[in-house]
DRENDO-1510 file (C-alpha; in Angstrom, 1 decimal, always signed):
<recs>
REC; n; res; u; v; w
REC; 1; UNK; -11.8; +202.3; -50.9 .
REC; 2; UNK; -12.9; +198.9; -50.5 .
REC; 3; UNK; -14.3; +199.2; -46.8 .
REC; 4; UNK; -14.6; +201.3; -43.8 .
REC; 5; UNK; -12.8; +200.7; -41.1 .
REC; 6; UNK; -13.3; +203.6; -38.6 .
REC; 7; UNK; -16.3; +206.0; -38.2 .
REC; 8; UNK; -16.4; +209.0; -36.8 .
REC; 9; UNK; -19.9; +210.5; -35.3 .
REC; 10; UNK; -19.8; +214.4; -33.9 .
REC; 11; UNK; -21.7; +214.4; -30.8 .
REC; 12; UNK; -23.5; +217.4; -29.1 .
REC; 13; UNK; -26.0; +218.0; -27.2 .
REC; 14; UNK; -28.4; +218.6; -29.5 .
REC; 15; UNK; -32.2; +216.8; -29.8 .
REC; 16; UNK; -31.3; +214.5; -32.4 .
REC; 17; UNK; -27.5; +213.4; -31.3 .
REC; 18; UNK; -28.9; +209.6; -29.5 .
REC; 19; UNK; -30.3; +208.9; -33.0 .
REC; 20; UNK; -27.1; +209.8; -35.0 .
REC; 21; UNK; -24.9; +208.0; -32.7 .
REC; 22; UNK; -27.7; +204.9; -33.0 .
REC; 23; UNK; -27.1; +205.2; -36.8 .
REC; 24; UNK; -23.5; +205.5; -36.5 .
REC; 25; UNK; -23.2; +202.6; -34.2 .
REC; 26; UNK; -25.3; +200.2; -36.6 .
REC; 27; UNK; -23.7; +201.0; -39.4 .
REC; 28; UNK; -20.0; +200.4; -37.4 .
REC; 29; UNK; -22.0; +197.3; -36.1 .
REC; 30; UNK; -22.8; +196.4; -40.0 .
REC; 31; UNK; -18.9; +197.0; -41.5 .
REC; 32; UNK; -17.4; +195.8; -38.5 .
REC; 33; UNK; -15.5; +199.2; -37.9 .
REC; 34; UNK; -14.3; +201.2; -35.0 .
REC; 35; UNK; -16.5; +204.0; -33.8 .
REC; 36; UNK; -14.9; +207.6; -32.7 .
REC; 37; UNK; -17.1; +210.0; -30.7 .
REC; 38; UNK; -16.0; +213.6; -31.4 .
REC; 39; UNK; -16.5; +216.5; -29.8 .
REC; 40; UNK; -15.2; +219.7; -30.0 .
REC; 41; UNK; -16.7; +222.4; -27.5 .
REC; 42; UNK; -16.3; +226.2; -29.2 .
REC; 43; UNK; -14.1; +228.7; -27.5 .
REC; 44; UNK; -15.2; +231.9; -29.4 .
REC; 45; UNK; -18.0; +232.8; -27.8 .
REC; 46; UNK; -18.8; +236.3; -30.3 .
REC; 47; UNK; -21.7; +234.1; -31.9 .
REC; 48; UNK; -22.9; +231.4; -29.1 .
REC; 49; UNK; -26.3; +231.9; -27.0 .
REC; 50; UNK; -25.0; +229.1; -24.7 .
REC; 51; UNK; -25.0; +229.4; -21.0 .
REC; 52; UNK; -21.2; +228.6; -20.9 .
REC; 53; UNK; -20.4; +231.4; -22.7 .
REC; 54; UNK; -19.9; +233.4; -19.5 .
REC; 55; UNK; -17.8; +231.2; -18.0 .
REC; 56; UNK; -15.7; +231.3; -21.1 .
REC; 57; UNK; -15.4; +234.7; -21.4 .
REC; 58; UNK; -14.2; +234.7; -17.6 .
REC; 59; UNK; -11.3; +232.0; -18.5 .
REC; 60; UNK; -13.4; +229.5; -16.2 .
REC; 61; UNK; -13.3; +226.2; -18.8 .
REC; 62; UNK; -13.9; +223.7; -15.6 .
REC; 63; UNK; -17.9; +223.5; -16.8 .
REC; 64; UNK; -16.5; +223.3; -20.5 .
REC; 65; UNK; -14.9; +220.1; -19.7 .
REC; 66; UNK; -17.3; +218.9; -17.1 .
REC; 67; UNK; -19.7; +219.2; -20.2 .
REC; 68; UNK; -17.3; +217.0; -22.3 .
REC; 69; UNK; -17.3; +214.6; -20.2 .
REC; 70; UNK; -20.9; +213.9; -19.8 .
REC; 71; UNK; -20.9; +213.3; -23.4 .
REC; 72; UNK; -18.4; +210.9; -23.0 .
REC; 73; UNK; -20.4; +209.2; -21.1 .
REC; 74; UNK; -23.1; +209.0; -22.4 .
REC; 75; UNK; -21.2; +208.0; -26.1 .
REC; 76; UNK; -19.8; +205.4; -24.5 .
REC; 77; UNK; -22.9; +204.4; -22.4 .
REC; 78; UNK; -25.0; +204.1; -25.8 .
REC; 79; UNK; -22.2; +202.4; -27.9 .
REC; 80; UNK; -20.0; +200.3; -25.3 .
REC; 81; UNK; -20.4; +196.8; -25.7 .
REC; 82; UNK; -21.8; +197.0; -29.1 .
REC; 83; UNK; -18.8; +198.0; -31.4 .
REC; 84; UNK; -15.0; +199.2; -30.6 .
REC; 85; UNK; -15.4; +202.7; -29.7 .
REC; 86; UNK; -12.6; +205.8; -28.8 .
REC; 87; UNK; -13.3; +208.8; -28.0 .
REC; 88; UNK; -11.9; +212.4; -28.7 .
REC; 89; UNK; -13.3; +215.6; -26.8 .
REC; 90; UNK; -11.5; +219.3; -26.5 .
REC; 91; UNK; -12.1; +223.0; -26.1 .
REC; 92; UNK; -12.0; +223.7; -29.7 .
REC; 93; UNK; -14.0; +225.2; -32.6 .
REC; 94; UNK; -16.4; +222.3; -33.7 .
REC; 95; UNK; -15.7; +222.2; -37.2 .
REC; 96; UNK; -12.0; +222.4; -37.1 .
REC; 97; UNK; -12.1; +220.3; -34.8 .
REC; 98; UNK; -13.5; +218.0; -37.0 .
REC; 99; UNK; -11.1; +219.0; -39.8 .
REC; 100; UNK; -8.3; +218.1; -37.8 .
REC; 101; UNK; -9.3; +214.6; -36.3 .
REC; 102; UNK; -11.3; +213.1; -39.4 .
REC; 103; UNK; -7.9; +211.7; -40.3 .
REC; 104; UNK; -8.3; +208.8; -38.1 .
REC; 105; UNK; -11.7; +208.1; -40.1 .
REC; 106; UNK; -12.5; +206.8; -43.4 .
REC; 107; UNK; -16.3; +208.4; -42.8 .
REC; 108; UNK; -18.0; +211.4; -40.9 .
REC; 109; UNK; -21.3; +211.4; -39.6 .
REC; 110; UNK; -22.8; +214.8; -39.5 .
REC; 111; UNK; -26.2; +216.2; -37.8 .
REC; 112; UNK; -28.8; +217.6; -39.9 .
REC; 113; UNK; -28.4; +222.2; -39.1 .
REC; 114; UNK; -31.1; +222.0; -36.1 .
REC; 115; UNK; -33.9; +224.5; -36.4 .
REC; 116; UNK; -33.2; +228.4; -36.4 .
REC; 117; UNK; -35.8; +228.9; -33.3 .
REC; 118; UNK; -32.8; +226.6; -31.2 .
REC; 119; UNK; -30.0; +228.0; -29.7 .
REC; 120; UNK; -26.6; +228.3; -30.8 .
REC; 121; UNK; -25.0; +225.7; -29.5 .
REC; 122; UNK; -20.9; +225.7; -28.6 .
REC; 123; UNK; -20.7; +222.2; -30.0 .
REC; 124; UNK; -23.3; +222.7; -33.0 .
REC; 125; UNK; -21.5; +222.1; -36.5 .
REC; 126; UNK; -23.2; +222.4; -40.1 .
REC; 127; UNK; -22.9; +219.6; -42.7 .
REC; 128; UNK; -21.6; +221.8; -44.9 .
REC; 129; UNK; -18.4; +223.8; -42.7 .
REC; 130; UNK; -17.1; +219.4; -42.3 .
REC; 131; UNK; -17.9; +218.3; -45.4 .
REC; 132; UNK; -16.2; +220.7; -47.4 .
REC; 133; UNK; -13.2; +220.8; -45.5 .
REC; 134; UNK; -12.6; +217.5; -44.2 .
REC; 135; UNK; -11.3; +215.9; -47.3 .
REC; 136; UNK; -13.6; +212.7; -46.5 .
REC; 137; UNK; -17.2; +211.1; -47.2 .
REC; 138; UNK; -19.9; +212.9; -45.1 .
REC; 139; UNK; -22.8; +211.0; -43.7 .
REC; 140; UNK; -25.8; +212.8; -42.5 .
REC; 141; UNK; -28.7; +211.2; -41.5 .
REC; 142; UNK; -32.6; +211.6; -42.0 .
REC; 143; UNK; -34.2; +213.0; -39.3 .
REC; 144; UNK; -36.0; +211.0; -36.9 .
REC; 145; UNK; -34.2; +207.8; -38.7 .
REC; 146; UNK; -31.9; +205.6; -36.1 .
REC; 147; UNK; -30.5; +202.9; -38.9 .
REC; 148; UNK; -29.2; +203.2; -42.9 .
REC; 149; UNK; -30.6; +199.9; -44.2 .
REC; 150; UNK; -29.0; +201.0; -47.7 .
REC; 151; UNK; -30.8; +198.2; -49.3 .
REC; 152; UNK; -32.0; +200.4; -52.5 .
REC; 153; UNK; -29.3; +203.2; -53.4 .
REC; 154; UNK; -29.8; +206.4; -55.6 .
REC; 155; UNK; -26.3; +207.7; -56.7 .
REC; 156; UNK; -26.7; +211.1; -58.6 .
REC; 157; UNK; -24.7; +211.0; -61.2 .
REC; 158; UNK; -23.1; +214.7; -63.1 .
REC; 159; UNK; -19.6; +214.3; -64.9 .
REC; 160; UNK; -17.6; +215.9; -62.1 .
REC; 161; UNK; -15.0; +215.3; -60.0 .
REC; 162; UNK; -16.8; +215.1; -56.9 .
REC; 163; UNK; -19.4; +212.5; -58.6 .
REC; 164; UNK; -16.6; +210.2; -59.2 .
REC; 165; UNK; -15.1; +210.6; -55.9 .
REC; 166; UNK; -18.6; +209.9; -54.4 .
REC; 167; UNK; -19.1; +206.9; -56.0 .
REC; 168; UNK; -15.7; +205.1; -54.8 .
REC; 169; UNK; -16.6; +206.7; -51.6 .
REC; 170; UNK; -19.7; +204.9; -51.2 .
REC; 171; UNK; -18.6; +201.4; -52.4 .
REC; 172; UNK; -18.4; +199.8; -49.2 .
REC; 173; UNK; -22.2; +200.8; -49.1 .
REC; 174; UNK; -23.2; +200.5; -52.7 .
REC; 175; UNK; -21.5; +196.8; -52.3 .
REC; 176; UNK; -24.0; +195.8; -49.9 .
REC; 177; UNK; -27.2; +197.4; -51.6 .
REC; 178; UNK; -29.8; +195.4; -53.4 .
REC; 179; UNK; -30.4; +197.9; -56.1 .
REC; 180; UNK; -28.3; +201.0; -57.3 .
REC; 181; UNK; -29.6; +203.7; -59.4 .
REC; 182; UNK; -27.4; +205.6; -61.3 .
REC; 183; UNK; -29.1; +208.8; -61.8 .
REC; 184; UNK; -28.9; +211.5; -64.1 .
REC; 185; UNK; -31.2; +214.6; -64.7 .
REC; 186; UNK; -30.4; +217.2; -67.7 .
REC; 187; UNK; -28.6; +218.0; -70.7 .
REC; 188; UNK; -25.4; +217.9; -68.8 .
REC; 189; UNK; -25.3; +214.2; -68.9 .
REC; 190; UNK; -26.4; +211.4; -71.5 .
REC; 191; UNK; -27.5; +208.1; -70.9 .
REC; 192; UNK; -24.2; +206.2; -72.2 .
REC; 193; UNK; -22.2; +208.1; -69.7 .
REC; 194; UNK; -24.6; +206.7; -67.2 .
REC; 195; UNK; -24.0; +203.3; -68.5 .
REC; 196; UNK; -20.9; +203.4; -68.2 .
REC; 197; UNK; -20.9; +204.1; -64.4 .
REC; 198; UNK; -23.3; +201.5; -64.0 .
REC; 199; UNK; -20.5; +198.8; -65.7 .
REC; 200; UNK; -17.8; +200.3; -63.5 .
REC; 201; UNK; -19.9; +199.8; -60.6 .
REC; 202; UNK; -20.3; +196.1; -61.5 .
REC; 203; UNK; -16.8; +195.5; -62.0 .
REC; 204; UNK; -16.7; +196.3; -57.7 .
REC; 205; UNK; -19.7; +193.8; -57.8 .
REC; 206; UNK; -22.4; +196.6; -57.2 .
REC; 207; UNK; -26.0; +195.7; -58.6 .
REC; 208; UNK; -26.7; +198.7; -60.6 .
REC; 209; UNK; -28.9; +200.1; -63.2 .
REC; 210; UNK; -28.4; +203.7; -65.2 .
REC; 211; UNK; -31.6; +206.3; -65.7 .
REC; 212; UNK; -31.9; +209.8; -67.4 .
REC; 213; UNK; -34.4; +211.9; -66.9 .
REC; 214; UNK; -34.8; +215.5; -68.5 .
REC; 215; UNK; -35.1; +218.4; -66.0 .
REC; 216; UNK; -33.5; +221.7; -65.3 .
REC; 217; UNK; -30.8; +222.2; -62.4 .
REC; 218; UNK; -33.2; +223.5; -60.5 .
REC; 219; UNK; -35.5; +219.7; -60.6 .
REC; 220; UNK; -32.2; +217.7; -59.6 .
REC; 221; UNK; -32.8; +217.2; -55.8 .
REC; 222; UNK; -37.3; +216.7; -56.9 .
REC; 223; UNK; -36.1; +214.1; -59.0 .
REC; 224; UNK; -33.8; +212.9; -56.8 .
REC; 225; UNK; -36.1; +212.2; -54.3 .
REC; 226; UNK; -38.8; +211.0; -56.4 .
REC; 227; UNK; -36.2; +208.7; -58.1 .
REC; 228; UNK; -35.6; +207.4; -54.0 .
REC; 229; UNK; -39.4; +207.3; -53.4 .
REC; 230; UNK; -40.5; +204.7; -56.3 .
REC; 231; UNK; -37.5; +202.5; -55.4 .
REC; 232; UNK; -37.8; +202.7; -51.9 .
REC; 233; UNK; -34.3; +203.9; -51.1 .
REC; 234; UNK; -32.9; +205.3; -48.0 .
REC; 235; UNK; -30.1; +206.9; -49.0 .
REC; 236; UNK; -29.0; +209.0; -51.8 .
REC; 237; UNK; -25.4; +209.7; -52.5 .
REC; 238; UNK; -24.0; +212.6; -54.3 .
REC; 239; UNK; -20.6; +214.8; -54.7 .
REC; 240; UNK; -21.6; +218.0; -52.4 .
REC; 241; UNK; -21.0; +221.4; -53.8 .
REC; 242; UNK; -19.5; +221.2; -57.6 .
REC; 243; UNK; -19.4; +224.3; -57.9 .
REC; 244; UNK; -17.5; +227.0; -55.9 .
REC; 245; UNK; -19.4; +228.2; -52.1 .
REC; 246; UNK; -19.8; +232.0; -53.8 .
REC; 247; UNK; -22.0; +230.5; -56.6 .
REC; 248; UNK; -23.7; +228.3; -54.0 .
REC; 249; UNK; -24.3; +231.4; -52.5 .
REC; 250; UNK; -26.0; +233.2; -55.3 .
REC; 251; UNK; -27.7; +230.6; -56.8 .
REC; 252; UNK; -28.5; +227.3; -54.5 .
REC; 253; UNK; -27.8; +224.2; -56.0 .
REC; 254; UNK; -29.0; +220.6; -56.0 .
REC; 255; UNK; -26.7; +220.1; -52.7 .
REC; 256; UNK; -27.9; +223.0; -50.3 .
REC; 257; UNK; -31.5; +221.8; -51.9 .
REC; 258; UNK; -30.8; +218.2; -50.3 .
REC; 259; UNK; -29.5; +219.2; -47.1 .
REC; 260; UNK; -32.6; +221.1; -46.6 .
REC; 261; UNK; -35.4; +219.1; -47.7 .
REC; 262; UNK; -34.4; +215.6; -48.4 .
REC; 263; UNK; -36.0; +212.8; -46.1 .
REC; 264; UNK; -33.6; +210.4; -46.6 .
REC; 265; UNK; -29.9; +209.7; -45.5 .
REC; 266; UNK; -27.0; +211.9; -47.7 .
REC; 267; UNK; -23.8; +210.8; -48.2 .
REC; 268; UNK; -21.5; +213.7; -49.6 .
REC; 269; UNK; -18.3; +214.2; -51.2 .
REC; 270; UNK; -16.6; +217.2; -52.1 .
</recs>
């Protein structure tokens, strides 16, 4: 993948939506891509503390798509005149929702899980329920951030499949950066297989430069981020979820450690 031509952003009405749609319309801004808002509003209310979920229960869906259209709006008030834009909005479960329309898209962009003391929202999604399912890259921004410069990189490199897929994902990123560091931590991975990322990389004209450091599983996403802090890097891309969700489940891993502390942009591949 040499370049992205359409992005697609999820919007909700959550706290932190207006700064991922500003990140999403730089970075549209940056590659010169189309921009999609997406929306899907949740029709199984079992789990939802929203105010709608009355109404839904009742068959009324007029508020449902009163509410989509508001967001319309104010997608296309934030991003019109800036980039091309479309928009896509329907009474449907978020994430599938997702699933289903992130074939028009060459890129996701994904809201952080807000906090637990928030409602549930019918239009909240979680990183990990697109990401895994969408069969494309998945950016989520750092909180509080409202642009990817992307000029330093950190690519975490294991020898699995979805490291390799997150490394052409990222290209039309990694292209653009000043410095890319190919990381590895642990046993699992050697320094010459690092190197030879790094020359792969160069051959797509990426600027980048292997490192190992020892550490256990558990020290991947610390050294991550220290890696990121000494080189000043924004984002930090990674394949998401290498192993199967049940041994996430019972044992972390580097990518539920990310999602949960990192400061810094994520771009994930499964």
């Amino acid at each position: 993948m040499s370049s992205w031509r359409a992005i697609m952003v999820h919007v909700d009405d959550g706290p932190a939506a207006p700064e991922r749609i500003e990140v999403a319309v730089r970075l549209a801004s940056t590659l010169s891509a189309t921009l999609i808002g997406a929306a899907g509003l949740n029709m199984d209310v079992r789990y939802a503390g929203d105010p709608m979920a009355g109404a839904l229960i009742a068959g009324d869906t007029s508020e449902c798509e009163r509410k989509l259209a508001r967001l319309e709006a104010a997608f296309r008030k934030h991003a019109a005149d800036r980039v091309p834009i479309e928009w896509r909005g329907e009474i449907a479960d978020p994430a599938r929702f997702l699933h289903k329309h992130a074939r028009a898209a060459d890129v996701l962009v994904i809201g952080r899980s807000e906090s637990k003391a928030r409602a549930s929202s019918l239009l909240e999604v979680t990183p990990s329920s697109v990401f895994l399912a969408s069969g494309r890259p998945t950016l989520i921004p750092a909180r509080g951030a409202t642009a990817l410069h992307g000029e330093s990189v950190v690519l975490a490199w294991s020898d699995t499949t979805e490291a390799r897929r997150a490394a052409q994902a990222a290209l039309p990123l990694l292209k653009r950066a000043r410095e890319v560091l190919v990381l590895g931590v642990g046993e699992g991975v050697g320094l010459a297989d690092l190197q030879d990322v790094a020359r792969h990389l160069e051959r797509h004209e990426v600027t980048a430069r292997p490192e190992h450091r020892a550490g256990s599983e558990g020290s991947v996403a610390a050294q991550l981020e220290d890696a990121a802090d000494r080189i000043a890097a924004d984002l930090i891309v990674a394949g998401g979820y290498g192993h199967s969700r049940a041994m996430q489940w019972l044992l972390g891993g580097v990518t539920c450690d990310l999602l949960e502390s990192s400061r810094r942009h994520l771009l994930l591949v499964h």
